[in-house]
TORKOL-4160 file (C-alpha; in steps of 0.2 Angstrom, whole numbers, padded with zeros to 4 digits, m for minus):
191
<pt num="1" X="m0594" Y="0833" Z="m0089"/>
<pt num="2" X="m0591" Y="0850" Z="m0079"/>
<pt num="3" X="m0573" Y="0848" Z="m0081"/>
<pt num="4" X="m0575" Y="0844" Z="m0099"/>
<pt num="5" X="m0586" Y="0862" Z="m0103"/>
<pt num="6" X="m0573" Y="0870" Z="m0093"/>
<pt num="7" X="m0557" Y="0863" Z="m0101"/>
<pt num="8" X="m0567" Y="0868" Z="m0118"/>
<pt num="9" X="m0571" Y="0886" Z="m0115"/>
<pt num="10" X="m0553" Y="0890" Z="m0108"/>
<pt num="11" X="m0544" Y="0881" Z="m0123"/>
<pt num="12" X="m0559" Y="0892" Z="m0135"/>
<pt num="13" X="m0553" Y="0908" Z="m0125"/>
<pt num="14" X="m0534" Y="0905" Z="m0127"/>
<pt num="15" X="m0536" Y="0900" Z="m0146"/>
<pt num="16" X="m0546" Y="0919" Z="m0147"/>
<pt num="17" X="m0535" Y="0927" Z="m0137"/>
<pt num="18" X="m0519" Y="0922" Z="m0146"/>
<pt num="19" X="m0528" Y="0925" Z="m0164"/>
<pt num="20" X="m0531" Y="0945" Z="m0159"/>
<pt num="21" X="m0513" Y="0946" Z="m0152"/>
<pt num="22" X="m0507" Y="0941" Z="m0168"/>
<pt num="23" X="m0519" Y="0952" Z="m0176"/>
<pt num="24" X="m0513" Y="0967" Z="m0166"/>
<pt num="25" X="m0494" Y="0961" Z="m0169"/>
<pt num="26" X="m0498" Y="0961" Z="m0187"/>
<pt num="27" X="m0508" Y="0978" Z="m0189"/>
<pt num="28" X="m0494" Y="0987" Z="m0178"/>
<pt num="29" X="m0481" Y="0980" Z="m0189"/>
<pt num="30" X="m0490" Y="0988" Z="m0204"/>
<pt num="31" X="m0495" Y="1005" Z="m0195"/>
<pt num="32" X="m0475" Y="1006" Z="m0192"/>
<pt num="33" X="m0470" Y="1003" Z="m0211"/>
<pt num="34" X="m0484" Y="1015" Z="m0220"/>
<pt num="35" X="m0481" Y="1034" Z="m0221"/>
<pt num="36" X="m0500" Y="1039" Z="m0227"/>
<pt num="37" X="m0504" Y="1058" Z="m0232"/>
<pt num="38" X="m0519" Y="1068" Z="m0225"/>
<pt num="39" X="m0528" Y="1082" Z="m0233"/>
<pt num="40" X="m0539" Y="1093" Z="m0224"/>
<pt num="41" X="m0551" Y="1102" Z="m0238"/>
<pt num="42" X="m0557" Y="1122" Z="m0230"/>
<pt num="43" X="m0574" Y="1118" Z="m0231"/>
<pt num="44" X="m0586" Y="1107" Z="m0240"/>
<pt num="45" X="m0592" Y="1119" Z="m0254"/>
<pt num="46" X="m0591" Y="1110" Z="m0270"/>
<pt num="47" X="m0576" Y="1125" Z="m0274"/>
<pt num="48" X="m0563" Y="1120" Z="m0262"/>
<pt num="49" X="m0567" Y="1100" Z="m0262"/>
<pt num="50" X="m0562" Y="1104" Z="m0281"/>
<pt num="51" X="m0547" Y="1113" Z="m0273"/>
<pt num="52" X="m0541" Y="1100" Z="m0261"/>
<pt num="53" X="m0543" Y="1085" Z="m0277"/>
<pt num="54" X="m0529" Y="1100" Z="m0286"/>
<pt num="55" X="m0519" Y="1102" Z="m0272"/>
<pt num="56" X="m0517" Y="1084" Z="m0266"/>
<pt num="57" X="m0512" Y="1079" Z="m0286"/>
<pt num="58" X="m0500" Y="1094" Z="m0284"/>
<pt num="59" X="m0493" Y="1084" Z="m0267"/>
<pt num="60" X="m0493" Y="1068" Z="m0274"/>
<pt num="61" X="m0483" Y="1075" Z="m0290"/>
<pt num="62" X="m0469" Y="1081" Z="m0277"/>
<pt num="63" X="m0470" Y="1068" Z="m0265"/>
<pt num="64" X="m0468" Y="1054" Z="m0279"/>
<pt num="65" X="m0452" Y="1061" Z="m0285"/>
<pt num="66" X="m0447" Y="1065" Z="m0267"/>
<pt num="67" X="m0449" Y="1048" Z="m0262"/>
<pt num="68" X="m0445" Y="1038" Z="m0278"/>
<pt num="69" X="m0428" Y="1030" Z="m0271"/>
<pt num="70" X="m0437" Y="1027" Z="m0253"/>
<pt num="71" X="m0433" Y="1010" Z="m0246"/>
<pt num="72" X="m0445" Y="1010" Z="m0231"/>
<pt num="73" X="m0458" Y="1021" Z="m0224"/>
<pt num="74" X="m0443" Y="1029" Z="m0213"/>
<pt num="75" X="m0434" Y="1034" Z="m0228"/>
<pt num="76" X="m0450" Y="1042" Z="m0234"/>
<pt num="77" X="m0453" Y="1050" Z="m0219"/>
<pt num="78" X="m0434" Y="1059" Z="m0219"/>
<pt num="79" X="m0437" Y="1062" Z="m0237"/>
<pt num="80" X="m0455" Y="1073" Z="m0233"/>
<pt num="81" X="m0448" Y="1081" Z="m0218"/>
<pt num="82" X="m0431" Y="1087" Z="m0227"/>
<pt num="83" X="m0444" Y="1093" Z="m0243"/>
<pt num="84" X="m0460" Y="1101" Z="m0233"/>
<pt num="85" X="m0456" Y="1117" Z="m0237"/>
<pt num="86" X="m0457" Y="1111" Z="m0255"/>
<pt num="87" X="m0472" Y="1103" Z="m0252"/>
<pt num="88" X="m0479" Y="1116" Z="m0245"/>
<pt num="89" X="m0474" Y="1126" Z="m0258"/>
<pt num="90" X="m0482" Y="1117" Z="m0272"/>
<pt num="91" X="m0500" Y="1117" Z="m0262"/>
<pt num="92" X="m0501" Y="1134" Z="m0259"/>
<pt num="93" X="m0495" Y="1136" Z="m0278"/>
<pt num="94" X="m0510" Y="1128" Z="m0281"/>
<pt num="95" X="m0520" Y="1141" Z="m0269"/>
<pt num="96" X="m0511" Y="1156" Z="m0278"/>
<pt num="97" X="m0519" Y="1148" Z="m0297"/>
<pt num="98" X="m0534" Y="1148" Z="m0289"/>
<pt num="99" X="m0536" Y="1166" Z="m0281"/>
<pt num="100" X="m0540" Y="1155" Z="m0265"/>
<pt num="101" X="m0539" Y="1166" Z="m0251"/>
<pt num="102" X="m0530" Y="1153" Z="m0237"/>
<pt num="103" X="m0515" Y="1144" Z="m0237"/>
<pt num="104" X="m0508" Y="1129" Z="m0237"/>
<pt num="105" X="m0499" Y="1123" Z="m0220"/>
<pt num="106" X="m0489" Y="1104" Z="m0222"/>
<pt num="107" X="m0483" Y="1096" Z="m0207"/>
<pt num="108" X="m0480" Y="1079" Z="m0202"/>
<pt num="109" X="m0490" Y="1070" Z="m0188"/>
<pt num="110" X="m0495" Y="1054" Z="m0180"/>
<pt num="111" X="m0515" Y="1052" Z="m0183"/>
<pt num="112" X="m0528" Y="1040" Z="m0181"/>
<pt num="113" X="m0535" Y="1032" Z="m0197"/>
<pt num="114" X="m0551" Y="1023" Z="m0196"/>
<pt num="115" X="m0549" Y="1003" Z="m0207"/>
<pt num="116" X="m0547" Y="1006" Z="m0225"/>
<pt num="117" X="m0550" Y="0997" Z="m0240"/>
<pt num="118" X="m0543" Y="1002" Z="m0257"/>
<pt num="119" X="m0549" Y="0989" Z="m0271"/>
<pt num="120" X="m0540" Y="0972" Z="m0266"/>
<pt num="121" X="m0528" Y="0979" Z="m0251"/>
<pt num="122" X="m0536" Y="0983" Z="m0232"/>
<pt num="123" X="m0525" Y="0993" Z="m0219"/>
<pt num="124" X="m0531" Y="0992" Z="m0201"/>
<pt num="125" X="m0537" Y="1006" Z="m0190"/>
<pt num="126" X="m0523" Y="1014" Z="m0181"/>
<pt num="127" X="m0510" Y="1028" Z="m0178"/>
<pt num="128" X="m0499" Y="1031" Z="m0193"/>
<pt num="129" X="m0488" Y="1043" Z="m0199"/>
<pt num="130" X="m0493" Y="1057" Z="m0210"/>
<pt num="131" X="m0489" Y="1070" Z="m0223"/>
<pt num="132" X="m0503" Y="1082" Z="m0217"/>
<pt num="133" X="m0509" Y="1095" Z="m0228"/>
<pt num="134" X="m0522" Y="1109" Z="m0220"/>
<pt num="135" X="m0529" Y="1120" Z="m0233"/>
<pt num="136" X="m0536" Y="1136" Z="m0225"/>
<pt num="137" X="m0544" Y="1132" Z="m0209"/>
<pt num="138" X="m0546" Y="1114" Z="m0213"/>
<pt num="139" X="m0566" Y="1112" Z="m0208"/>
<pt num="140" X="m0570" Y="1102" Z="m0224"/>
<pt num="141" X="m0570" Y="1084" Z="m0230"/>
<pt num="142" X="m0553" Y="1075" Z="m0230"/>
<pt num="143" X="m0542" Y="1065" Z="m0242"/>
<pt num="144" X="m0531" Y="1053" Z="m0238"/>
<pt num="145" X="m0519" Y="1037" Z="m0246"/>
<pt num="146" X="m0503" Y="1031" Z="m0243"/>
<pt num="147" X="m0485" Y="1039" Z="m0248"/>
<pt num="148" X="m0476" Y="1025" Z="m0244"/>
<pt num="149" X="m0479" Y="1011" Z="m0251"/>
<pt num="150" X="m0489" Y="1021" Z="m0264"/>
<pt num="151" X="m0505" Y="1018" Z="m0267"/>
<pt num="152" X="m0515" Y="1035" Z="m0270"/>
<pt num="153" X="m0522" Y="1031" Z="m0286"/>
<pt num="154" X="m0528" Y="1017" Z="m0295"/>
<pt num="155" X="m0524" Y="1000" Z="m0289"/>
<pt num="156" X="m0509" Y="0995" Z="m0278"/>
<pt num="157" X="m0493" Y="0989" Z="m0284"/>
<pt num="158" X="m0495" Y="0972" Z="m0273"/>
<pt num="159" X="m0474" Y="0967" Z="m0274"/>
<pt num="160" X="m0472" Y="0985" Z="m0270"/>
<pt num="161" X="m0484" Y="0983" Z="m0255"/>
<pt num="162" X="m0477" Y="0965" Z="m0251"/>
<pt num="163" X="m0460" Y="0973" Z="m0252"/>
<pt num="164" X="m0463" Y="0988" Z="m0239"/>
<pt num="165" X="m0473" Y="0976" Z="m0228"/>
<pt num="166" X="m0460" Y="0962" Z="m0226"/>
<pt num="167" X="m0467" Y="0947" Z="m0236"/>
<pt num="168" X="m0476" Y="0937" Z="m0223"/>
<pt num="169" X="m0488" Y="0954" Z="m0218"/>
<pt num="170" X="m0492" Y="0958" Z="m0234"/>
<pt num="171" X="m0501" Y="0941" Z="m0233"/>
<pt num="172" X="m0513" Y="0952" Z="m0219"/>
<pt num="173" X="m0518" Y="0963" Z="m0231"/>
<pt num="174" X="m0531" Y="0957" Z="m0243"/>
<pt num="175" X="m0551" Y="0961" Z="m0241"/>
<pt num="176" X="m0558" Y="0946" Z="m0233"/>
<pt num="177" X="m0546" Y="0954" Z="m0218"/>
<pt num="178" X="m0555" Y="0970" Z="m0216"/>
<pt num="179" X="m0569" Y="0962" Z="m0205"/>
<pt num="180" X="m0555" Y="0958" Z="m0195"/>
<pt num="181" X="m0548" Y="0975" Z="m0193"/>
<pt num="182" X="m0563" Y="0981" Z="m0192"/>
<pt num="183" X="m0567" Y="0968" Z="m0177"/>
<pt num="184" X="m0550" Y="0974" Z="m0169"/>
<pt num="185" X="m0553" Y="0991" Z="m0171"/>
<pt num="186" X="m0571" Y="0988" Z="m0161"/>
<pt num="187" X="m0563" Y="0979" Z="m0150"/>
<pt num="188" X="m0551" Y="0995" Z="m0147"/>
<pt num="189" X="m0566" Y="1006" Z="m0143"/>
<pt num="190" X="m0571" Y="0994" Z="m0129"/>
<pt num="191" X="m0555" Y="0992" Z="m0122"/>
């Protein structure tokens, strides 16, 4: 019977065990094929949360025809880095309109993004690739979606997600899979 409990809790482990390393194996591959934009608001008064809502549609409006003929995150991320001055350009436009008195400063960066659910579509916690975007000293509330595939507003274009993800990942992304990022990303503290 001892043999029994044993045999049981090893085969309960391995069957656990391989299931996370799947999981991990599916939220890397989807960390490495979304390029995600980041912006850092001056502060949290009411004024320049309303100026970081401005400047990130002023972003989005560049980056979307920047990145319209984009086949992968890659692409997207060539795409930005060959355009930030552009980019840049168009948020401290913004800054200028607004009689702000800070800049814009765009960069690109590898960050950490806690899990993240927009509507029907979870992205696990992890470190991805980002279009940041610091307005003045960047103390405030931030804002962040993803540039490639895009989903910043309104609901995802799923084949367009499926797509970038490779079919068979896309599968990963769907809501009743946020717990299980959100497991994995606990189990990343502890670990």
């Amino acid at each position: 019977m001892k043999e029994l409990k044993v045999s049981f809790f090893i085969s309960f482990a391995l069957v656990v065990a391989l299931s996370i390393f799947s999981l991990v194996a599916e939220a890397r591959n989807i960390t490495q094929n979304v390029f995600r934009l980041h912006v850092r608001a001056a502060d949290n008064s009411a004024y320049a949360q309303k100026i970081k809502i401005d400047v990130r549609d002023a972003v989005l409006g560049c980056t979307s025809e920047i990145t319209k003929n984009c086949k992968d995150a890659k692409d997207a991320k060539k795409a930005i880095s060959e355009n930030i001055e552009k980019i840049e350009n168009s948020a401290n436009d913004v800054l200028d309109k607004n009689n702000c008195e800070y800049d814009a400063k765009a960069y690109i960066a590898k960050e950490n993004f806690p899990t993240r659910t927009y509507e029907d579509i979870s992205l696990p916690a992890g470190e991805y690739e980002a279009l940041v975007i610091e307005l003045g000293d960047a103390k405030g509330e931030n804002w962040w979606c993803m540039l490639y595939p895009r989903l910043c507003a309104g609901k995802a274009d799923d084949g367009d997600i499926r797509d970038a993800l490779g079919g068979k990942t896309a599968k990963v992304l769907s809501d009743k899979d946020c717990y299980k990022f959100k497991i994995l990303e606990i189990i990343g503290t502890v670990f």
